[in-house]
DRENKE-528537 format. One record per residue: residue in one letter; x, y, z of N, C-alpha, C in turn. Coordinates in steps of 0.001 Angstrom, whole numbers, padded with zeros to 6 digits, always signed. Each point is the difference from the previous one (the first is absolute). Example, Ala and Ser with C-alpha at 12.3 -4.5 7.8 and 13.67 -1.06 7.14 Angstrom:
A+013190-005690+007800-000890+001190+000000+000900+001200+000000S-000350+001050-000720+000820+001190+000060-000770+001090+000730
# end
This chain:
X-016761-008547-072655-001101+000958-000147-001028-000164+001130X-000438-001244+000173-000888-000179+001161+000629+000152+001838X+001120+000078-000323+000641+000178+001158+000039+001344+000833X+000202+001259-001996-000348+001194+000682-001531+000270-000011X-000780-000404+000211-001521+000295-000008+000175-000363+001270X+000401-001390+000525+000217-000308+001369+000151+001688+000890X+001286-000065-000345+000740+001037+001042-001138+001208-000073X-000407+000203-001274-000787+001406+000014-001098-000148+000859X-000446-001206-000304-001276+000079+000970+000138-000002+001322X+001101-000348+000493+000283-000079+001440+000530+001740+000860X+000597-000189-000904+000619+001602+000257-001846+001092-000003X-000624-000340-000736-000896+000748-000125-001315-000145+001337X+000520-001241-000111-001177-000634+001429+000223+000620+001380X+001472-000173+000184+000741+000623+000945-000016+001008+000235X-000476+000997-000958-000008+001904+000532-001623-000114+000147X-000956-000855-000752-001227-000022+000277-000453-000264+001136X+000826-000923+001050-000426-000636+001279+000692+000919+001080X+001158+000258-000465+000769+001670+001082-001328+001035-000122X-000127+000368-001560-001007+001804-000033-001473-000761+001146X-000296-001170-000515-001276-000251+000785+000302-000304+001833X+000808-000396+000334+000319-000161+001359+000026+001414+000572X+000895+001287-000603+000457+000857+000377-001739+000875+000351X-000329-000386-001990-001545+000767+000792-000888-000369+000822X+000045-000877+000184-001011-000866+000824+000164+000261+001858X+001737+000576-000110+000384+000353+001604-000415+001403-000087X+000381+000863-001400-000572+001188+000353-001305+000514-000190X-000984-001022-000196-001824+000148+000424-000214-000755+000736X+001165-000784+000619-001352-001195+001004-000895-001372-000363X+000111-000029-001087-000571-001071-000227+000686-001250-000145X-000895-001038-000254+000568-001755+000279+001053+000717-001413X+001020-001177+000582+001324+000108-000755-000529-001430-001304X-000685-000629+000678+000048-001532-000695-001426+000185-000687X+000170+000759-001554-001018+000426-000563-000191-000656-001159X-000929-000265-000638-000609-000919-001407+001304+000235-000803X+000478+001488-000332+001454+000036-000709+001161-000386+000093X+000066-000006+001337+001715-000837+000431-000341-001189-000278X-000897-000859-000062+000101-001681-000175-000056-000119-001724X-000505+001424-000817+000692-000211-001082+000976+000205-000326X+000882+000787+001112+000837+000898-000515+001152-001578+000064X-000160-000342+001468+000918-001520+000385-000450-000962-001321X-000864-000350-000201-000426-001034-001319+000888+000770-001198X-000369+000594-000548+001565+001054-000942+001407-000468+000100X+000512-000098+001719+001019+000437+000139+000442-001854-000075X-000984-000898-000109+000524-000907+000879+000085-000738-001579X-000922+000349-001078+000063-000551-001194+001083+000415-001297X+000824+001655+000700+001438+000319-000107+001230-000964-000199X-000683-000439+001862+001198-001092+000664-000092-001258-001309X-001012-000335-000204-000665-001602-000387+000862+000059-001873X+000029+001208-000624+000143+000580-001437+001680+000001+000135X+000678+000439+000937+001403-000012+000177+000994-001477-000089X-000953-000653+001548+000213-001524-000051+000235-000717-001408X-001136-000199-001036-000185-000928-000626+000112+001223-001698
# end
């Protein structure tokens, strides 16, 4: 059960950090925004939920 919460959250982090990269090239702005370091903290506590 905790394994698929893992995957979900990762999978979910992952279109969050693509949609935000993508917009971020199509306005110009810093790519490396307050949200992607949550979006990576998400993705990385995915990884951490899968592991163990």
């Amino acid at each position: 059960m905790i394994t698929l919460l893992g995957i979900g959250l990762i999978v979910l982090a992952i279109f969050a950090i693509v949609g935000n990269i993508s917009n971020s090239k199509q306005f110009g702005r810093k790519i490396m925004s307050d949200k992607l370091i949550f979006y990576i903290l998400i993705l990385i506590g995915g990884i951490v939920l899968i592991i163990f």
